[in-house]
Backbone bond lengths (Angstrom), bond angles and torsions (degrees), N, CA, C in turn:
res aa  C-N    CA-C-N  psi(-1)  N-CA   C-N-CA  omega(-1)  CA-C   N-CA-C  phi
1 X - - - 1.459 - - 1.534 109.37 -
2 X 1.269 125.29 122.02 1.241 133.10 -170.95 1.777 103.31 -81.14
3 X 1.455 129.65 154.21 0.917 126.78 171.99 1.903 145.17 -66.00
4 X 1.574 78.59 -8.62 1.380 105.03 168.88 1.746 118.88 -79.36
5 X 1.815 103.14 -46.39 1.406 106.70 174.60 1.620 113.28 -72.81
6 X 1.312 113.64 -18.99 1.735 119.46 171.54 1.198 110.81 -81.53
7 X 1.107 137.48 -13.38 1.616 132.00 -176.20 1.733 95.69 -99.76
8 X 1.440 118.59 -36.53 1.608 116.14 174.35 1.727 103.24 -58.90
9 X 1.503 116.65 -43.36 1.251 106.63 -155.93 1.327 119.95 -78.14
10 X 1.986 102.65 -17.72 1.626 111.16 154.33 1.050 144.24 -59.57
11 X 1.727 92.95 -22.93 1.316 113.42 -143.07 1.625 139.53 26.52
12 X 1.281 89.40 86.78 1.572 113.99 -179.50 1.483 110.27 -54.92
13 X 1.116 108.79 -39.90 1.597 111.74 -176.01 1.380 129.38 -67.70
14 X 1.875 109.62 -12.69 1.225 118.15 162.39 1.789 115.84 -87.16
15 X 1.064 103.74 -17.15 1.853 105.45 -178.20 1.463 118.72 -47.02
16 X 1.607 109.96 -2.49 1.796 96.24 173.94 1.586 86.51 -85.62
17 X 1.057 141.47 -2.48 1.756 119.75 -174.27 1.615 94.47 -90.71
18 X 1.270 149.91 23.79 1.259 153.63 144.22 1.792 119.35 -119.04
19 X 1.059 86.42 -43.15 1.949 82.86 -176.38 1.686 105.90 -66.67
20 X 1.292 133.54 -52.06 1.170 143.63 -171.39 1.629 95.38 -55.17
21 X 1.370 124.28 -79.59 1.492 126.57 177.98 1.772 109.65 -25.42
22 X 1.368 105.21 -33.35 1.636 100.42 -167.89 1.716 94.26 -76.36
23 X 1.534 90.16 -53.44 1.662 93.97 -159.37 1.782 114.08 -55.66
24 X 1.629 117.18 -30.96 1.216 113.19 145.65 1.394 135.41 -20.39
25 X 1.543 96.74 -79.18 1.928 107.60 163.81 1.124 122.29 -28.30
26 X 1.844 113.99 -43.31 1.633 110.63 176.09 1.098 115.78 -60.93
27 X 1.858 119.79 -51.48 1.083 129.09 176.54 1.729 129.18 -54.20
28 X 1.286 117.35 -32.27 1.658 126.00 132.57 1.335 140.62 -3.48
29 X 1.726 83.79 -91.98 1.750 121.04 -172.36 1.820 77.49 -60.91
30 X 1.298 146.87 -71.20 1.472 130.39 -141.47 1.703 117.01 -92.27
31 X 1.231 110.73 -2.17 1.232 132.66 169.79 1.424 129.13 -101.76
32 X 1.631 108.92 -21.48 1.370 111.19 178.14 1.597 114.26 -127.39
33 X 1.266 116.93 -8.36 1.485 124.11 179.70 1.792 100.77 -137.07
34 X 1.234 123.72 -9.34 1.280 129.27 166.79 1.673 112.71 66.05
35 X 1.656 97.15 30.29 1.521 103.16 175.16 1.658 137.41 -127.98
36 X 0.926 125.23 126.83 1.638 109.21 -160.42 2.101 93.67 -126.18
37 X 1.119 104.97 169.25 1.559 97.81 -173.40 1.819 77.71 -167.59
38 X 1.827 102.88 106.00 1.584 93.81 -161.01 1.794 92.96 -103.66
39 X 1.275 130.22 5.49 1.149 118.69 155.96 1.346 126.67 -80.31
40 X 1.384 125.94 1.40 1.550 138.10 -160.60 1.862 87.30 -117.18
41 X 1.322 99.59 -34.29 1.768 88.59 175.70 1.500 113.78 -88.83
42 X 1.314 113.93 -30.82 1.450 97.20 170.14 1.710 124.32 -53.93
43 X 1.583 93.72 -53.46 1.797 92.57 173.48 1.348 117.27 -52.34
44 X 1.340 126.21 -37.54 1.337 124.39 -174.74 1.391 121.67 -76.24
45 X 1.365 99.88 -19.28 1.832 97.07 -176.64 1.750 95.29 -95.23
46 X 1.243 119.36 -30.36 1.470 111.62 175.40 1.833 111.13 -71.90
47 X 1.122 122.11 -39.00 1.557 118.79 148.32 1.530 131.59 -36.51
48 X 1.538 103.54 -56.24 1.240 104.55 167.98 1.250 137.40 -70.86
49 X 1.602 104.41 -35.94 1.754 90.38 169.12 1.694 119.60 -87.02
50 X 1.403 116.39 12.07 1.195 118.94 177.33 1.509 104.98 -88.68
51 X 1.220 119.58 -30.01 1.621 129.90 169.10 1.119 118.62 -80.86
52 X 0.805 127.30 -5.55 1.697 140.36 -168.68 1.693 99.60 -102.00
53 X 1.510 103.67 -58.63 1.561 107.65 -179.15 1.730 107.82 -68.10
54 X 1.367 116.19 -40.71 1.542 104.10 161.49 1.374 142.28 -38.94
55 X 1.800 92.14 -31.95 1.520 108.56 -170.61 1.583 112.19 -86.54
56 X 1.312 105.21 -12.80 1.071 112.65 178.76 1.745 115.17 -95.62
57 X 1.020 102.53 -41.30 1.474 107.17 161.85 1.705 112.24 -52.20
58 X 1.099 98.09 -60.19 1.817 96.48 -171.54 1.568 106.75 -67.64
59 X 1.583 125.94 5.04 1.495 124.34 161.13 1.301 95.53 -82.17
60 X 0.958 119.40 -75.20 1.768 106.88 -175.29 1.079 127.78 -24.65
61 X 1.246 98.61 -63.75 2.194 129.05 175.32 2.013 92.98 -19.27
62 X 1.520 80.09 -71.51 1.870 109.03 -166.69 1.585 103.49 -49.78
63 X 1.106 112.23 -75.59 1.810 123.24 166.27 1.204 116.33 -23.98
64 X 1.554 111.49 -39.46 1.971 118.95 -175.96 1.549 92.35 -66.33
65 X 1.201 113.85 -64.08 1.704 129.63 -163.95 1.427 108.73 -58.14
66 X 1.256 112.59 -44.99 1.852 116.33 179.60 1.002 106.15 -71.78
67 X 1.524 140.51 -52.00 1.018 132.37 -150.96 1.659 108.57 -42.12
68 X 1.326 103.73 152.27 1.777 130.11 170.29 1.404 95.65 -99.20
69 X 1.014 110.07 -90.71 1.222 124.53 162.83 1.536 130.21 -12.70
70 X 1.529 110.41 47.53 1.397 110.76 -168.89 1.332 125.38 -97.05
71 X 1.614 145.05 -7.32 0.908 130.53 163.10 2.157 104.70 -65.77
72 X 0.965 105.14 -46.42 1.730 101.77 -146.92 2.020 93.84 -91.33
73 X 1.529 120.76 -50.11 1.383 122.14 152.99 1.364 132.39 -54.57
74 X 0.856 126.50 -51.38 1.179 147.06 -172.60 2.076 113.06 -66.70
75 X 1.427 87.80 -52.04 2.126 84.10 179.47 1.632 88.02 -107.45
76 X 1.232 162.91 -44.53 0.840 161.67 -77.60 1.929 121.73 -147.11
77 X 1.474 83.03 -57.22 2.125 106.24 170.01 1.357 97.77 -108.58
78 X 1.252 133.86 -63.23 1.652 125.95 -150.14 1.541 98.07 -75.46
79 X 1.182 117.32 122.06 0.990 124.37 168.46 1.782 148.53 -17.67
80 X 1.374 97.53 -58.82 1.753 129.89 160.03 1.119 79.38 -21.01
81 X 1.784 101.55 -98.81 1.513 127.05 -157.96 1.355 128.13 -26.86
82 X 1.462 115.15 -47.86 1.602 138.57 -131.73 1.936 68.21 -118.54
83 X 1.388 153.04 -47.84 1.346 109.24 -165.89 1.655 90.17 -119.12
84 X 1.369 127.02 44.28 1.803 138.39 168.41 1.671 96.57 46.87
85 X 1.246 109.56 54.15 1.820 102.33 173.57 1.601 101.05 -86.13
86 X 1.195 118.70 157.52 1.459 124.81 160.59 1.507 136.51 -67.60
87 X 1.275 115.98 75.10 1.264 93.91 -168.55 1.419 154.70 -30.98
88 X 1.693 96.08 -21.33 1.629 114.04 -178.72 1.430 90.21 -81.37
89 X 1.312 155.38 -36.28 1.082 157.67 -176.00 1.634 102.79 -63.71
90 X 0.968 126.46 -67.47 1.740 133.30 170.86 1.024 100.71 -35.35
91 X 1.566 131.23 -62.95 1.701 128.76 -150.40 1.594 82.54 -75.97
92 X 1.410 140.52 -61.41 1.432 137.47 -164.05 1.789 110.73 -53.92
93 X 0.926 110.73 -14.93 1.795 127.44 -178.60 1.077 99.42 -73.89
94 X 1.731 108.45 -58.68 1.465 131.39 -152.47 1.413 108.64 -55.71
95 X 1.455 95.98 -59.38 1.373 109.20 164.75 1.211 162.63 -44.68
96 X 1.184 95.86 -28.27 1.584 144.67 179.60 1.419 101.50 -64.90
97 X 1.716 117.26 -69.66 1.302 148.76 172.23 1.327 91.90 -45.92
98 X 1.877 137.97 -73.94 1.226 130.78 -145.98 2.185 105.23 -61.06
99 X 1.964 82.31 -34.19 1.632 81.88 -159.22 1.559 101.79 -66.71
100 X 1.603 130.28 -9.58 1.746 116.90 -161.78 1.698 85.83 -83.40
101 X 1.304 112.24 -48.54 1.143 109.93 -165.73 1.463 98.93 -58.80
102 X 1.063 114.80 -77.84 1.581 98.99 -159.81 1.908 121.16 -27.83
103 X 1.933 99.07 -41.77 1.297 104.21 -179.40 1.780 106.46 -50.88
104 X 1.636 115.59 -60.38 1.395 78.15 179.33 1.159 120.48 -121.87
105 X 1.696 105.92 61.13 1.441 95.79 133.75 1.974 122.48 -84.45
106 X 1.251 105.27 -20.32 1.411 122.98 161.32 1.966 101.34 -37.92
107 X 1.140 98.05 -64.16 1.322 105.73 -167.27 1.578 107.24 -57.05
108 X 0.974 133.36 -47.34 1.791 135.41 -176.86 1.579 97.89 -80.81
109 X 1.811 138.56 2.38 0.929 117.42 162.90 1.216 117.37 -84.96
110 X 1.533 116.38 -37.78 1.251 124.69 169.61 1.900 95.11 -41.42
111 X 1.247 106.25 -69.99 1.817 108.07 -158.69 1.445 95.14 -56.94
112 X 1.117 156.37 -43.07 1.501 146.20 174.18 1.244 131.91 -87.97
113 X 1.345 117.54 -49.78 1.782 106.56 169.59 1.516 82.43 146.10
114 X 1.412 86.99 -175.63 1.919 92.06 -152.68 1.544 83.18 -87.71
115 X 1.450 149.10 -39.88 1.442 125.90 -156.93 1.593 103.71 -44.70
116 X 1.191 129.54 -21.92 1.614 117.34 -175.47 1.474 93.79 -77.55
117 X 1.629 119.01 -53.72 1.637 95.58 172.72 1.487 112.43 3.10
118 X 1.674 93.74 -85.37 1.673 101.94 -140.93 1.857 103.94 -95.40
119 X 1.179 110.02 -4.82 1.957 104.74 140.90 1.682 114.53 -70.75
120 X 1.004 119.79 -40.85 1.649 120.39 175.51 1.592 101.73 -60.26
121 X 0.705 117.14 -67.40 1.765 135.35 -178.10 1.659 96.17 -34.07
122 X 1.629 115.70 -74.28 1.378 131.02 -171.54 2.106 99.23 -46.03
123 X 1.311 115.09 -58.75 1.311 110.32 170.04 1.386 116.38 -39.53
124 X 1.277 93.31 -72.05 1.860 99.13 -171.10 1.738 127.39 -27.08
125 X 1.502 76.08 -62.51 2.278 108.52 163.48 1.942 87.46 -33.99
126 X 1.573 101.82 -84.90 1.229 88.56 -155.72 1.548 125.08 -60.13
127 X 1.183 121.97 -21.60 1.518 131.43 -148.51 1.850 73.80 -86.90
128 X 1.311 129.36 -60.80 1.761 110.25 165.01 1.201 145.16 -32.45
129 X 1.559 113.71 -57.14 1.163 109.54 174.97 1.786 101.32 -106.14
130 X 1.490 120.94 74.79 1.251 126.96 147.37 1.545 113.33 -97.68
131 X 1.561 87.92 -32.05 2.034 81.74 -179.79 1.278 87.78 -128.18
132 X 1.415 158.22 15.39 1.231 140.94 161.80 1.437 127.01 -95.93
133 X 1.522 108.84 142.35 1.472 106.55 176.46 1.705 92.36 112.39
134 X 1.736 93.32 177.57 1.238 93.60 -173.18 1.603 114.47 -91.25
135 X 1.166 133.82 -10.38 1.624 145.88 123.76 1.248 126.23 -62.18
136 X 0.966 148.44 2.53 1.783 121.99 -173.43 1.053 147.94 -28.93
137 X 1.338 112.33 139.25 1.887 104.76 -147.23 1.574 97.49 -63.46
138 X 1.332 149.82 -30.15 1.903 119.88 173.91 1.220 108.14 -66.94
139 X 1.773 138.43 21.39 1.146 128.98 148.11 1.114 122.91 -105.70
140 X 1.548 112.02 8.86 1.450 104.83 -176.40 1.481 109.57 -109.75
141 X 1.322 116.27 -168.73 1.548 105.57 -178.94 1.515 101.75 -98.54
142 X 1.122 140.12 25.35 1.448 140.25 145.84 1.356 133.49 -108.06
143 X 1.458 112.83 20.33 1.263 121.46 174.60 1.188 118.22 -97.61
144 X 1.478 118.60 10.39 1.657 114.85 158.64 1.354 123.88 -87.91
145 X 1.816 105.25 -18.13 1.130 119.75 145.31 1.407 147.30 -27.76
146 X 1.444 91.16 -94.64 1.818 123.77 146.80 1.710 106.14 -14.46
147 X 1.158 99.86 -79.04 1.929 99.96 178.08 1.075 109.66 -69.01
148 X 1.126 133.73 -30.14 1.842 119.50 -174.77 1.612 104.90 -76.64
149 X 1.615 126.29 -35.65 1.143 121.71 -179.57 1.386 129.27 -71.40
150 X 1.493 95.80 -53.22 1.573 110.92 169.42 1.625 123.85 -68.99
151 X 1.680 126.21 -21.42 0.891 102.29 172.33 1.569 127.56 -109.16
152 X 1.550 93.32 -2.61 2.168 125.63 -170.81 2.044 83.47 -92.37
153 X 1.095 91.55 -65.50 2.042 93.70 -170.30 1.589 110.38 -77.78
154 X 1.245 137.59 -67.21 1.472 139.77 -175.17 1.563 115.38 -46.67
155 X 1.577 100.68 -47.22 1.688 84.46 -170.81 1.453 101.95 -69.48
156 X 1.523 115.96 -45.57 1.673 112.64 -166.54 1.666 103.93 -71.48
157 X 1.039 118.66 -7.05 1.722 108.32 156.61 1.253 131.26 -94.13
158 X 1.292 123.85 -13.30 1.925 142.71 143.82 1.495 98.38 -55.14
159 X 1.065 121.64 -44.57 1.729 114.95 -160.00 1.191 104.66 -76.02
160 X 1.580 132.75 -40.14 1.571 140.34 -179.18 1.715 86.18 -87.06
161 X 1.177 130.71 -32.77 1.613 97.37 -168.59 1.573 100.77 -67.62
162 X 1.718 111.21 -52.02 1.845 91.47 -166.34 1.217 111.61 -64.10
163 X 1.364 143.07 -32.41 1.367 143.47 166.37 2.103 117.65 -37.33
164 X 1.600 89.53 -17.76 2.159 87.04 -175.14 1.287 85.30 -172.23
165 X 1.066 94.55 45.84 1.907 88.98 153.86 1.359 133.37 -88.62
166 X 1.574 100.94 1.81 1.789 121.48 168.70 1.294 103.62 -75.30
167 X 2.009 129.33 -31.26 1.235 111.82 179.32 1.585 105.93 -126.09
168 X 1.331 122.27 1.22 1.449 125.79 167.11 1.204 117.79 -53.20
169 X 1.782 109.23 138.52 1.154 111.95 -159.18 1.857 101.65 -147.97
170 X 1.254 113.30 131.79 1.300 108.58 -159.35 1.631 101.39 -90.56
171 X 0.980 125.91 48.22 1.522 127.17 -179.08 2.119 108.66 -95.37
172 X 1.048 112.56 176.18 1.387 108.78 -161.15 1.716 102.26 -85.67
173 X 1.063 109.06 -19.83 1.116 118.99 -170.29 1.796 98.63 -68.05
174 X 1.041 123.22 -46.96 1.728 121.55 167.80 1.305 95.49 -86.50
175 X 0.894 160.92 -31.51 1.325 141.48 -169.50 1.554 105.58 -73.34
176 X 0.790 145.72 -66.89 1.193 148.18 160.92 1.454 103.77 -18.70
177 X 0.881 116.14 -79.51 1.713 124.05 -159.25 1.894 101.01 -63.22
178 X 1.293 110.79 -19.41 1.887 104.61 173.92 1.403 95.86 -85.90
179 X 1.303 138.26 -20.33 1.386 147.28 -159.06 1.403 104.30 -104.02
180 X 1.565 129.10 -23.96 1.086 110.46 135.94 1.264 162.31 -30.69
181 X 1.558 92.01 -77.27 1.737 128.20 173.34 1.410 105.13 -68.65
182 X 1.669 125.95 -0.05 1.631 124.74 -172.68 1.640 89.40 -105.18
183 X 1.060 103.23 -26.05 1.937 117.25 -156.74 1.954 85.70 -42.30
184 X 1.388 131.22 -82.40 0.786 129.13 -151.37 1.747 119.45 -64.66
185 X 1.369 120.97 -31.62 1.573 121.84 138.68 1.554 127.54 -33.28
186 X 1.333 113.16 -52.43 1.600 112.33 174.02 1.296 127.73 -78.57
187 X 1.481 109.98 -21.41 1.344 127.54 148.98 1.458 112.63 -31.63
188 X 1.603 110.05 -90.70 1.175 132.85 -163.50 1.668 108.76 -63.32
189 X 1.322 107.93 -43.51 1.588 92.82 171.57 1.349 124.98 -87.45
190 X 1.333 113.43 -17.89 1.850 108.99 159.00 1.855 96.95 -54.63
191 X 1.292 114.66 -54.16 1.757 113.78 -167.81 1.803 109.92 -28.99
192 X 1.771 95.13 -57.94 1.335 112.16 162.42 1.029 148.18 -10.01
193 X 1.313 118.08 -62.07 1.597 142.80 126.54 1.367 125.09 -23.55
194 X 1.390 99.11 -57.69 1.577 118.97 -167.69 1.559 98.16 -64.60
195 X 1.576 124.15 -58.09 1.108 116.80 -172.04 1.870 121.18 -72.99
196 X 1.381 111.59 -9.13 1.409 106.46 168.31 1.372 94.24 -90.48
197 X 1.418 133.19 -55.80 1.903 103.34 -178.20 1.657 109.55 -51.19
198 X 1.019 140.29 -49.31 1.553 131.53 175.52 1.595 98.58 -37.94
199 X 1.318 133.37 -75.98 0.934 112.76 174.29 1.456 152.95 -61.24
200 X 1.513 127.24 -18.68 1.184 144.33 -163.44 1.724 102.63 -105.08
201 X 1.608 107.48 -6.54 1.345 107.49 -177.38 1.399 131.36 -58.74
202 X 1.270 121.62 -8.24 1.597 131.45 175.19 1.536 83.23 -78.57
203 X 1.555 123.41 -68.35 1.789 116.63 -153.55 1.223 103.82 -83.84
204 X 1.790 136.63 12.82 1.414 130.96 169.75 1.565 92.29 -92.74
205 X 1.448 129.46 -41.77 1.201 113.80 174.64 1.176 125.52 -64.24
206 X 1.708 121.90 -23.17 1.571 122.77 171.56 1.303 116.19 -60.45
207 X 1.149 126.04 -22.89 1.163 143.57 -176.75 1.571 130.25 -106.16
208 X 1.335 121.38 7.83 1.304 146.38 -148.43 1.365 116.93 5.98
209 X 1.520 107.40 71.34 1.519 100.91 149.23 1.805 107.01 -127.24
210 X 1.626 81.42 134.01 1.853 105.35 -167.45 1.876 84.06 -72.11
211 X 1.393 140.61 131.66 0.632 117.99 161.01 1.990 91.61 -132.49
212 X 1.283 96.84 153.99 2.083 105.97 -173.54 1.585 111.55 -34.31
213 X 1.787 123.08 -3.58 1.207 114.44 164.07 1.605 109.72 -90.49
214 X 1.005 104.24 -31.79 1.965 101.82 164.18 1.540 111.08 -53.80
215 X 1.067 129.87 -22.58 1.574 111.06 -152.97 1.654 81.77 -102.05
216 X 1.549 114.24 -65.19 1.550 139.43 179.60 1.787 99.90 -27.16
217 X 1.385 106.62 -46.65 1.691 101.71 -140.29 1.774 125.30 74.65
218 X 1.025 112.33 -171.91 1.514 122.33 -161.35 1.369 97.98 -89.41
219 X 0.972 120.52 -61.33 1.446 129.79 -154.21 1.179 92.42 -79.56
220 X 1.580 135.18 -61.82 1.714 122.17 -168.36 1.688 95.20 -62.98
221 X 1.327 144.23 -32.53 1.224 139.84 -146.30 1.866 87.10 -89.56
222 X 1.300 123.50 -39.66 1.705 125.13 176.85 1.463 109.55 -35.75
223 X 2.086 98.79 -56.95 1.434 114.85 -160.38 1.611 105.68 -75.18
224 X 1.211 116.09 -34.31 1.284 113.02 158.43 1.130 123.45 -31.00
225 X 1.740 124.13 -57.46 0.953 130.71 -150.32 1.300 112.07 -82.53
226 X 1.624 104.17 -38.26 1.634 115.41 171.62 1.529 103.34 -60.08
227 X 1.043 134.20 -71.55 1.433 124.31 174.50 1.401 115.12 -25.33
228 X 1.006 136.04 -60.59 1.379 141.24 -155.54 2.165 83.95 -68.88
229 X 1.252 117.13 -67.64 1.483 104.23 -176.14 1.670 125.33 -79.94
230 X 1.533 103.03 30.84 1.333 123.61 157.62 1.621 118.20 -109.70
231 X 1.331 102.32 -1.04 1.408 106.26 -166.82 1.617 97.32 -112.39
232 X 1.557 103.30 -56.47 1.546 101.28 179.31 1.997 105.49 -41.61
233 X 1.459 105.26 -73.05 1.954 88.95 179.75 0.934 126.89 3.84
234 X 1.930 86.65 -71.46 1.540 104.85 -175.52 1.024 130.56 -33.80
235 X 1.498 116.56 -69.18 1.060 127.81 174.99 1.422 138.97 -59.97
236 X 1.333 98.90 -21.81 1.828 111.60 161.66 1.222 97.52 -53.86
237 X 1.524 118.15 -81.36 1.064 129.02 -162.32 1.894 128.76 -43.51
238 X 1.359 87.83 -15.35 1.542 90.67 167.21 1.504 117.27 -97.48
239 X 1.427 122.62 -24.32 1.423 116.73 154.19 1.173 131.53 -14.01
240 X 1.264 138.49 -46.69 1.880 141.80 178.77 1.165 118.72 -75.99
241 X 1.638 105.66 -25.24 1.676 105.09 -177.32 1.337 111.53 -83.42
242 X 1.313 127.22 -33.14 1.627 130.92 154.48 1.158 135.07 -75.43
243 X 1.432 110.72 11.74 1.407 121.22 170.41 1.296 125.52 62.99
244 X 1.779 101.64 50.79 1.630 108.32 -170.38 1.852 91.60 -125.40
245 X 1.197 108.19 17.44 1.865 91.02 -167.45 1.735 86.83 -173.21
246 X 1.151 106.47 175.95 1.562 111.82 -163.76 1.770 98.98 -115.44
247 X 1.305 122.61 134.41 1.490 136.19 -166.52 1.825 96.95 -38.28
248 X 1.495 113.99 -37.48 1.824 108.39 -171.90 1.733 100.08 -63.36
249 X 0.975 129.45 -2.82 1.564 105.60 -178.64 1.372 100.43 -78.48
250 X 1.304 138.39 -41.97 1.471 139.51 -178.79 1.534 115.90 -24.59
251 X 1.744 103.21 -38.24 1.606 117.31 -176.01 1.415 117.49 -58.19
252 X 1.808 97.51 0.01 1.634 104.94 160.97 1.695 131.66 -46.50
253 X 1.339 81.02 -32.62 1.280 99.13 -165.28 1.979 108.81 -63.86
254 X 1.021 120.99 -51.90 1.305 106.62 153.68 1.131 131.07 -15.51
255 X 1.308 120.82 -77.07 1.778 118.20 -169.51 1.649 87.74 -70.53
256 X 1.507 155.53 36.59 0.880 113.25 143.90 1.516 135.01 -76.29
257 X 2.020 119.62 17.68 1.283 80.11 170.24 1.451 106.61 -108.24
258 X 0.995 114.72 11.86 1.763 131.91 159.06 1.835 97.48 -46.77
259 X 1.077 107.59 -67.86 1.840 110.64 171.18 1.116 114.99 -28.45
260 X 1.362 105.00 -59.27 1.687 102.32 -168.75 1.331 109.50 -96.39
261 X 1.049 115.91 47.55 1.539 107.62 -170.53 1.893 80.09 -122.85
262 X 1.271 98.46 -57.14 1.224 103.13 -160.31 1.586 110.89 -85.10
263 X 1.353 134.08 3.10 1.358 149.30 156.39 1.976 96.38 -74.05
264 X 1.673 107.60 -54.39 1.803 82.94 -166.26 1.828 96.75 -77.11
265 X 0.991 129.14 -2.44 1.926 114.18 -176.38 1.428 90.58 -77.17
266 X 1.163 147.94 -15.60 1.472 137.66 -149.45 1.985 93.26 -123.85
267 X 1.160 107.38 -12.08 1.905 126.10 175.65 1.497 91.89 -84.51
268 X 1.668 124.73 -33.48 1.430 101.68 -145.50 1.699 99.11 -108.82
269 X 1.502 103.68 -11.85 1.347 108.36 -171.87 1.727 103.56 -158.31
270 X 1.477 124.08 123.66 1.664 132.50 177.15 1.138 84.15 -109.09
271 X 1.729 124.36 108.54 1.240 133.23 139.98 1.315 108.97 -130.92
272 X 1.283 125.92 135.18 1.611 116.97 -158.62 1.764 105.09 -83.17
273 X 1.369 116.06 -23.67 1.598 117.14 179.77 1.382 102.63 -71.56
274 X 1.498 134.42 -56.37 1.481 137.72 164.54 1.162 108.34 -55.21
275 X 1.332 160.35 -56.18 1.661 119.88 -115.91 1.685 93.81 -159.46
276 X 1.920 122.93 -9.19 1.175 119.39 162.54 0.893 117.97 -59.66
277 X 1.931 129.88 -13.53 1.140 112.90 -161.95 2.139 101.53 -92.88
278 X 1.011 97.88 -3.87 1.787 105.42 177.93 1.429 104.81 -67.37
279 X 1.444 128.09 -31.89 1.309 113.55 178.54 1.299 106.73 -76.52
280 X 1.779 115.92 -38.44 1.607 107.46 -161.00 1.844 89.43 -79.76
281 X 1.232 131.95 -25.99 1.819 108.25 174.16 1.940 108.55 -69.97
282 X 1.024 122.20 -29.26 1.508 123.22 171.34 1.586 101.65 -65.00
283 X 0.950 129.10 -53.08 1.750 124.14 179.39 2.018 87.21 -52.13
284 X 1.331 92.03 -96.83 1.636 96.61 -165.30 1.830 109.16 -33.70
285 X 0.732 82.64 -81.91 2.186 75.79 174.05 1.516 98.05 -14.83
286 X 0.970 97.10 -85.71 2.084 107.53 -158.12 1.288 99.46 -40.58
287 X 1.324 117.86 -56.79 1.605 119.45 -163.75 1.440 113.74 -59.51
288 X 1.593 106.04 -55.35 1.798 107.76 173.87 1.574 109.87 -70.71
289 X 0.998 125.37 -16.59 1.588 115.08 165.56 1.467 115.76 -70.07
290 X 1.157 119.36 -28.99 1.936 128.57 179.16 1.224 82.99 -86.15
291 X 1.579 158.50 -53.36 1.229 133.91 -149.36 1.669 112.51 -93.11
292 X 1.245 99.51 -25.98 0.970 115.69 -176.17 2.110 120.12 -66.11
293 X 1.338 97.27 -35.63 1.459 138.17 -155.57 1.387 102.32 -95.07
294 X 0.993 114.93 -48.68 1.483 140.06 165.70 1.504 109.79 -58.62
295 X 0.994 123.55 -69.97 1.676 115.72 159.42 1.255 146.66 -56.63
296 X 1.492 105.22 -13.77 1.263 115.30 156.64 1.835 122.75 -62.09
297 X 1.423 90.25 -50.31 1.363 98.28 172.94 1.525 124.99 -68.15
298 X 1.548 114.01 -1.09 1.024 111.33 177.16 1.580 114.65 -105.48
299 X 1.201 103.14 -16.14 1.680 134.05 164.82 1.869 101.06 -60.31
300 X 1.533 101.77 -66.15 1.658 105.55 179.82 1.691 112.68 -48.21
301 X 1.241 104.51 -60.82 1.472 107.72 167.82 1.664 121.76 -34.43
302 X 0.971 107.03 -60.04 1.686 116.08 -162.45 1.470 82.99 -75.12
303 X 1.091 140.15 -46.93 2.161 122.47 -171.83 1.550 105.15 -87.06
304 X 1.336 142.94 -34.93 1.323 133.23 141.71 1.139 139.80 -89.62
């Protein structure tokens, strides 16, 4: 397997919808509790993208095996097929990847306390049954969910927990306020989802998975989508006034007509080779502009 067909089969190109959420958390944990613990983030970000790239592998894996659709899906789009990989070779990879991570995430439970247990645990569950089983949640109509929560909200609340988990405290009063500043991550990567079922919805039905663009339709499933990246803004943008983010994230506001540029090409045409890629530059845009934006101001702070 060449390194080019292994980075497709991870898909590398989706990893800002996990790395960004973490790197947030840093930006957080040292701005709002004034704590960083950079051996607890190294293990965790090398955990996480080792689970992350598993999870993505074992969608494929799953997709090769389900498919109905086997002359034109099956050798053709899904990967396996279309570059003759071995599947027993993939799942043994897959695995490989799931077991380091899990080991240390083991290891940062010991160093923090069991609540990561059962946030590690809650990931795991899902990052499995997203494509496993004879439903998996990206076929159901709550798997825009599922990924927008767990990977926009969970990782960036693992990332501030091991960073102050000596004074982290699971009361509503922080919960809320990480559930804020995540709001516009879970947004954009549930959208994610949203805009490959908008598109893939003729060959998710060839294949029977009902997914929330079957039930929705096209057009309510669009307006959905615009809502959801009318809401994330929003909600960035109220971050500074409650004192969860530093006044430079506002400078969002600029690239908004970058936003709408790339929200109406994906209004005017669902073809997943053209116009999927407008959701994944609206994820990456938005996200590295809040992380990005966010550190500046924490940069401004610390020299004035």
């Amino acid at each position: 397997m060449s390194l080019k067909v292994f980075l497709e089969l991870v898909e590398i190109k989706a990893k800002t919808a996990s790395v960004l959420p973490f790197l947030l958390g840093v930006c957080f944990s040292y701005y709002y509790y004034h704590s960083l613990n950079w051996a607890n983030l190294l293990l965790f970000f090398i955990a996480m993208f080792l689970f992350n790239m598993s999870v993505d592998a074992w969608d494929n894996y799953n997709d090769y095996h389900n498919a109905l659709d086997k002359e034109e899906y099956k050798q053709k789009t899904n990967i396996i097929g279309r570059e003759n990989l071995s599947p027993r070779e993939v799942l043994w990879m897959l695995l490989g990847m799931a077991g380091i991570a899990t080991v240390l995430g083991l290891v940062l439970v010991v160093r923090t306390g069991w609540p990561l247990l059962l946030m590690g645990m809650f990931c795991f569950a899902v990052g499995i049954l997203y494509s496993a089983g004879p439903r998996p949640l990206s076929s159901l109509p709550v798997g825009e969910f599922f990924s927008g929560f767990t990977m926009g909200g969970m990782i960036m609340l693992i990332s501030i927990y091991i960073n102050t988990y000596q004074e982290f405290t699971f009361d509503l009063s922080d919960l809320w306020r990480i559930a804020l500043l995540a709001l516009p991550n879970m947004l954009w990567i549930s959208n994610l989802m949203l805009a490959n079922n908008i598109c893939d919805l003729a060959e998710d039905e060839r294949n029977h998975r009902y997914t929330i663009v079957h039930y929705l339709g096209k057009k309510r499933a669009l307006q959905v989508y615009t809502a959801k990246n009318i809401l994330a803004l929003v909600s960035l943008c109220l971050t500074p006034f409650i004192g969860l983010a530093p006044y430079t994230v506002l400078l969002i506001v600029l690239a908004l007509p970058f936003f709408y540029r790339q929200n109406k090409l994906l209004w005017e045409k669902q073809v997943k080779t053209e116009t999927f890629i407008t959701a994944v530059k609206t994820l990456a845009v938005g996200s590295f502009l809040q992380v990005i934006l966010y550190l500046l101001g924490i940069l401004f702070n610390l020299i004035f």
